[in-house]
N, C-alpha and C positions, 0 to 999 in steps of 0.2 A: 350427718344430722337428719338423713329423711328419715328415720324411724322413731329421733327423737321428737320429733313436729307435730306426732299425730296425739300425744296426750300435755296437757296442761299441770303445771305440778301441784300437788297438792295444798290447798289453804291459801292460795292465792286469788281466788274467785274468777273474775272475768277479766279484770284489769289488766292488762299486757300480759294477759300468758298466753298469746299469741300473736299472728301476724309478721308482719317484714319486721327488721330491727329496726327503721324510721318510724313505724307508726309503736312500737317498742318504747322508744325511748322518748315518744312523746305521753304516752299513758300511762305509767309506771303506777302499781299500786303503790300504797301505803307500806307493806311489808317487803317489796322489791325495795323500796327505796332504803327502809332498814338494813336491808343485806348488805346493796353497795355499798350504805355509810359504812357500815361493822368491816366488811372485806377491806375497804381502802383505808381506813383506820390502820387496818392492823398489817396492810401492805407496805406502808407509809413510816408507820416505825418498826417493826420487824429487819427492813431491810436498809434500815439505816443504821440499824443494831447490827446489824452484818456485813456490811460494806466500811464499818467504822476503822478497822484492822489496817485496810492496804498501806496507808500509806505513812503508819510508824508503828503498826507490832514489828515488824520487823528486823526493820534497826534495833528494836529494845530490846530481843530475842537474841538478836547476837549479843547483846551487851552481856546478856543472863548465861552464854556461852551453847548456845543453841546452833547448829549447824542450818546449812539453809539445806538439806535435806530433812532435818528433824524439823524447820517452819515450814516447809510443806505436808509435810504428818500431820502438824500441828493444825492447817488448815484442811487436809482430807482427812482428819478422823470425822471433822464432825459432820459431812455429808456422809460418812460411811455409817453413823450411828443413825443420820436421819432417816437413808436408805432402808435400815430394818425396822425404826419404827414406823416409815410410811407403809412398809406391808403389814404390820401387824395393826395398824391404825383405821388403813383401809379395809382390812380383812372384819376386824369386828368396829365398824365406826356405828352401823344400826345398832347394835347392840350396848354401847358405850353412850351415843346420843352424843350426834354432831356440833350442837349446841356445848353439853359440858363439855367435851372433847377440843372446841376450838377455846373456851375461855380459858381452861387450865394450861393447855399450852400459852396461851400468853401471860400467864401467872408464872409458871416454870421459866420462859426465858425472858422474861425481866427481871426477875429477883436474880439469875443467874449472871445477866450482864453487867448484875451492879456488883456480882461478886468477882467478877474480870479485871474491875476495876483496882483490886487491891492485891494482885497477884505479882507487882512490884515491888512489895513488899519482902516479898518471901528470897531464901541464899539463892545464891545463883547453881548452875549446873542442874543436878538431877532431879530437885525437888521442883522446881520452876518448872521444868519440861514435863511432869509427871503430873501436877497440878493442875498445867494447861490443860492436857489433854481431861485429865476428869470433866473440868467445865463445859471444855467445849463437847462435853460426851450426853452432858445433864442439857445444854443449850438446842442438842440437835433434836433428843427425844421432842423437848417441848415445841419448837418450831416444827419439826414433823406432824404435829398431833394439829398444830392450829392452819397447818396450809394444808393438810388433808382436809380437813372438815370445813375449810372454807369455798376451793373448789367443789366439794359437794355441795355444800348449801346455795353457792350461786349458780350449778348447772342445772339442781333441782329450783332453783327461783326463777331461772331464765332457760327454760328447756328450746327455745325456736332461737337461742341467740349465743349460745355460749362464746364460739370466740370473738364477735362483738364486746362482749361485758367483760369475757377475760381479757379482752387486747386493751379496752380502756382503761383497767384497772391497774394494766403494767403500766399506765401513767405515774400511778404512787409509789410503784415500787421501783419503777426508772428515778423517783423524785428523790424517796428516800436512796438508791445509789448515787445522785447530782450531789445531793446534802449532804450526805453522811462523810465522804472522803474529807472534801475541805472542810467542813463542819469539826472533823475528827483532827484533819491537820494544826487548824488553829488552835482548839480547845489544847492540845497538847503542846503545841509551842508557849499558849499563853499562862495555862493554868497547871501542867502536867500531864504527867499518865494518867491519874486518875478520877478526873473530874468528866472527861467526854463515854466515858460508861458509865458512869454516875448519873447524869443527867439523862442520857437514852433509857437506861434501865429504868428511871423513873417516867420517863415520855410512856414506854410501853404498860407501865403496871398502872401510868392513870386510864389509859383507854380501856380497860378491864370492865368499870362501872359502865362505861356509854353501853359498850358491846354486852352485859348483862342484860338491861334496859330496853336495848330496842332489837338484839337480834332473835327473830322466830325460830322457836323450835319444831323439826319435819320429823315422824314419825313412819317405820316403815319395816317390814316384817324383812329376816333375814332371805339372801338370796342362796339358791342354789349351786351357782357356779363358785369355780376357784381363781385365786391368780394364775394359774398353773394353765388352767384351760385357755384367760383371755391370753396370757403369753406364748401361749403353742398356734395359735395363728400368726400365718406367715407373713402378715401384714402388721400386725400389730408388733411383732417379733423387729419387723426390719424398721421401724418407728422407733420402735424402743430403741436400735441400735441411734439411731439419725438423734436421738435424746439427749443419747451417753455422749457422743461425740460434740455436742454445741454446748452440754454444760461443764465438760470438761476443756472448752474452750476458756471459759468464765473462771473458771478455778485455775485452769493455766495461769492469768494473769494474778490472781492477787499477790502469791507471795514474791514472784521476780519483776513483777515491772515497775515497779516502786523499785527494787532493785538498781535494773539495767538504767532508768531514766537517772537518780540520783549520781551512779558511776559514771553513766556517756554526757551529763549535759551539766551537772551540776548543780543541779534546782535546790532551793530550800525545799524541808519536808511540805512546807503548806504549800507550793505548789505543787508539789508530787500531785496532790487530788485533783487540781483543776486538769489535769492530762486525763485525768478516770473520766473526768466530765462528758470531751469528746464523747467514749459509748454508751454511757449511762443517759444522754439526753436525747441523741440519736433514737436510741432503741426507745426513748420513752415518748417522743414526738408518732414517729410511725408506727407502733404496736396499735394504736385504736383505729387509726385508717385500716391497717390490716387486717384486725379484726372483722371488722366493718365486710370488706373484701371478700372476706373466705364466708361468712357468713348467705351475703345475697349473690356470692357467684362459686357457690361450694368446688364446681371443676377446677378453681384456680389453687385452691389447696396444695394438689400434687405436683402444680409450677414453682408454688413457692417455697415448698419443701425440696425441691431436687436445686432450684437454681439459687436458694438463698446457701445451701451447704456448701457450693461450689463459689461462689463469691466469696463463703467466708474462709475457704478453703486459701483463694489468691489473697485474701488480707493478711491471712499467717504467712507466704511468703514473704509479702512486700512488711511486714512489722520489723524487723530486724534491719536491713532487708537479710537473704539470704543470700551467703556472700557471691553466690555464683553468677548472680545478678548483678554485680559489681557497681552497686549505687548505694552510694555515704547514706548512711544514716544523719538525718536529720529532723530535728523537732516535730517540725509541721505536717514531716510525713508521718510520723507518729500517729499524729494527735488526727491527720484524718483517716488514716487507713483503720482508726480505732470508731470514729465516726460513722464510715461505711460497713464497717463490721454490727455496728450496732442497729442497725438497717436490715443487714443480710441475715443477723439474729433474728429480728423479730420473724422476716420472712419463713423462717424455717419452724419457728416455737411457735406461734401463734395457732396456726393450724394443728398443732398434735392434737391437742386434747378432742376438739370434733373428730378427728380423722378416727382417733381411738375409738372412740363413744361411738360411731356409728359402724363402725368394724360388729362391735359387740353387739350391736342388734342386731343387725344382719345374720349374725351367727345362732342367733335365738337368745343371746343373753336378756331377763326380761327389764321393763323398763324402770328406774324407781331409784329411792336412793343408796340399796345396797349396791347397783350396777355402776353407781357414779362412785360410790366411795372405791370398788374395786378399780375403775380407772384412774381415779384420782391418787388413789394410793401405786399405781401404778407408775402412773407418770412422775410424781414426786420422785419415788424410788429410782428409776430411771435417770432422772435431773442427780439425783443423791452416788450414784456411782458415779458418773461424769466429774461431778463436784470434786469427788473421793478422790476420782485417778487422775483429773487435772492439778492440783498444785503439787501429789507426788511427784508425779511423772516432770513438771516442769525444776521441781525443786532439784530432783535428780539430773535430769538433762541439763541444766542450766551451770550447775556445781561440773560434770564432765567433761559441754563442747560449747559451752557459751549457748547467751539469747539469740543467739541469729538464727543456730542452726537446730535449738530448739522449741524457736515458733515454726519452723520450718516442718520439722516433725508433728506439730501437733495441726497443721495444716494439711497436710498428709491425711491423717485419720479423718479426718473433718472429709476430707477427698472422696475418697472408700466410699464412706456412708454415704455420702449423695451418689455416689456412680452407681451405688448397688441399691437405692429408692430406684433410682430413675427407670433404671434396668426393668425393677417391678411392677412400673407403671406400664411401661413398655408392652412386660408380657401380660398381665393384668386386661391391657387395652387389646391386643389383639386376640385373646382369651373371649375376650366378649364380642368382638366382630365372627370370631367365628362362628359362634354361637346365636347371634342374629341372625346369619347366614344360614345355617344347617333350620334353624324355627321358620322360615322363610321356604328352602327348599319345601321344607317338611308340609307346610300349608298349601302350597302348590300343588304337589303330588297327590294331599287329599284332597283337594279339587279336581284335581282331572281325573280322579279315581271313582267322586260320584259324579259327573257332570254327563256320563253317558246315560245314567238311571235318571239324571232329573231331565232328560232330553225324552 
């Protein structure tokens, strides 16, 4: 973020568009404060509209005669669709106007959640499974389009602080994954399938009018660069990978551990969610510390991206457990290894989006808000693969050698990408020592080269 520190965003005047994040968040303008509200707004039910599934589409999906290979499709299509519209979202979001771009996406997947809701309706077999997928295909465009343009509009609102105001704001979107499960549990034990989309779809289509109201619209002339260039650096490149692997962490679980918890322990559905609880609060208590953290001590960024992978990495082990470790699965280990994982999450996400953003200046990308939307649509995209090949890849693995030994594998991947961050920090760091050294040499020798003439 030092390249982002040296200009102030535009239309925000004097008011906290600079300084530490303490004196930040004691001055906020006027139009900063719109932002947050609009952003955590739409963090808040967004992603309660999305966490609503785990813990009885599933069951109802088999009822409909759905494999639990096809509810994992059913859950990575729609980070696969978000995937391409985050790049096509970021790529022309100047051009579309971050503003209308973030309110239509929240138009699109509210009206859409409230059409999820009557998808029990329809015969079972091929028509249900076909169905699904359209919606959740229409749900991902529009959630794409509104968390692309919303990290743009809070990194252009808060240019000295981003993962600051990003790590607090996964407060709402930690709140909405706390709510949404049991929220979603009970609604459906009490009322049915189809009232707990009903009533979210309506939570998000009334946030629509606030976020009209008070969020600022940023104006800014198209940029130069491509995604193609920011992803051809090798930093950015091996980020991307450390991306894919923690959000296909996340999609790992939705479709099977609602699953495995109801066959190993026998919970009603409405508890199935309070187990979700453990990472969802976890990850939403410590994401604004973190924030905070990588902000006023940016070196620690590249700690917390290598050791939070690696921690999350032994959580997939010990979830199952893994049987070679020959320790009984029980509840409470569950529910904290899911706790500490939501921890070593934040560790590792918190810091991308700076890490990204100051990559690209460095590079010469310039500053402003086509360079944030191409990150933002980047890193989205990024999270949207992950999404994608996590509940396949678990749906499949799950259905051929059981959960033990396919959190086990997806712990693994999780492994990889932090051994080969770390690596890069490694050569990265003595990359630069060298190069200290030889600017050093070099000033020496041209000192003793004139120090005879100035004698």
């Amino acid at each position: 973020m030092d390249a982002a520190e040296s200009q102030a965003p535009a239309g925000t005047g004097d008011d906290g568009s600079g300084g530490s994040p303490a004196e930040t968040c004691r001055r906020l303008s006027r139009e900063q404060l719109c932002v947050l509200v609009s952003a955590a707004s739409s963090n808040l039910g967004c992603m309660m509209a999305f966490s609503i599934l785990g813990p009885f589409f599933p069951k109802e999906a088999e009822k409909k005669g759905a494999s639990n290979t096809m509810i994992g499709m059913i859950f990575g299509c729609y980070a696969l669709f978000e995937l391409l519209a985050s790049l096509v979202f970021g790529k022309y979001l100047v051009q579309i106007g971050a503003k209308f771009m973030f309110i239509s996406g929240m138009f699109i997947s509210g009206g859409v959640i409230i059409l999820f809701g009557v998808l029990d309706q329809l015969p079972d077999g091929p028509i249900f499974i076909v169905t699904c997928f359209l919606v959740r295909l229409v749900d991902a465009i529009g959630f794409g389009a509104a968390i692309t343009a919303s990290s743009s509009i809070l990194a252009k609102a808060f240019p000295n602080n981003v993962a600051t105001v990003l790590g607090s704001l996964e407060v709402f979107s930690g709140l909405g994954l706390i709510v949404g499960p049991p929220l979603g549990g009970f609604l459906y034990q009490s009322f049915g399938y189809e009232v707990p989309f009903i009533l979210l779809g309506c939570i998000v289509l009334l946030m629509i009018p606030l976020n009209l109201c008070i969020l600022p619209s940023y104006e800014s002339e198209p940029g130069e660069h491509s995604f193609w260039k920011l992803v051809s650096l090798p930093k950015v490149s091996l980020i991307s990978f450390v991306i894919i692997s923690l959000s296909s962490c996340f999609g790992f679980l939705d479709p099977i551990l609602s699953l495995f918890i109801l066959e190993k322990f026998n919970l009603p559905v409405g508890y199935v969610g309070l187990v979700f609880l453990g990472l969802a609060l976890s990850y939403t208590i410590s994401s604004p510390l973190l924030g905070l953290l990588s902000d006023r001590m940016p070196n620690l960024r590249k700690w917390f991206l290598v050791f939070g992978n690696l921690i999350t990495a032994g959580c997939y082990m010990l979830l199952g457990p893994i049987p070679i470790l020959h320790i009984k699965s029980q509840l409470w280990l569950v529910v904290l290894v899911l706790v500490v994982h939501g921890v070593s999450a934040g560790m590792s996400i918190i810091p991308t989006f700076p890490e990204v953003l100051s990559c690209a200046h460095e590079n010469g990308f310039e500053e402003g808000i086509s360079t944030l939307g191409l990150v933002s649509g980047l890193t989205s995209a990024m999270s949207s693969v992950g999404a994608f090949m996590g509940p396949m890849l678990g749906g499949f693995l799950y259905e051929k050698i059981g959960f033990e030994w396919a959190a086990a594998i997806q712990g693994l991947w999780v492994l990889i990408s932090g051994l080969a961050m770390g690596l890069f920090y490694l050569w990265e760091h003595s990359k630069t020592r060298r190069s200290k050294a030889q600017s050093i040499t070099g000033t020496e020798e041209e000192q003793a080269a004139l120090l005879p003439n100035e004698i």
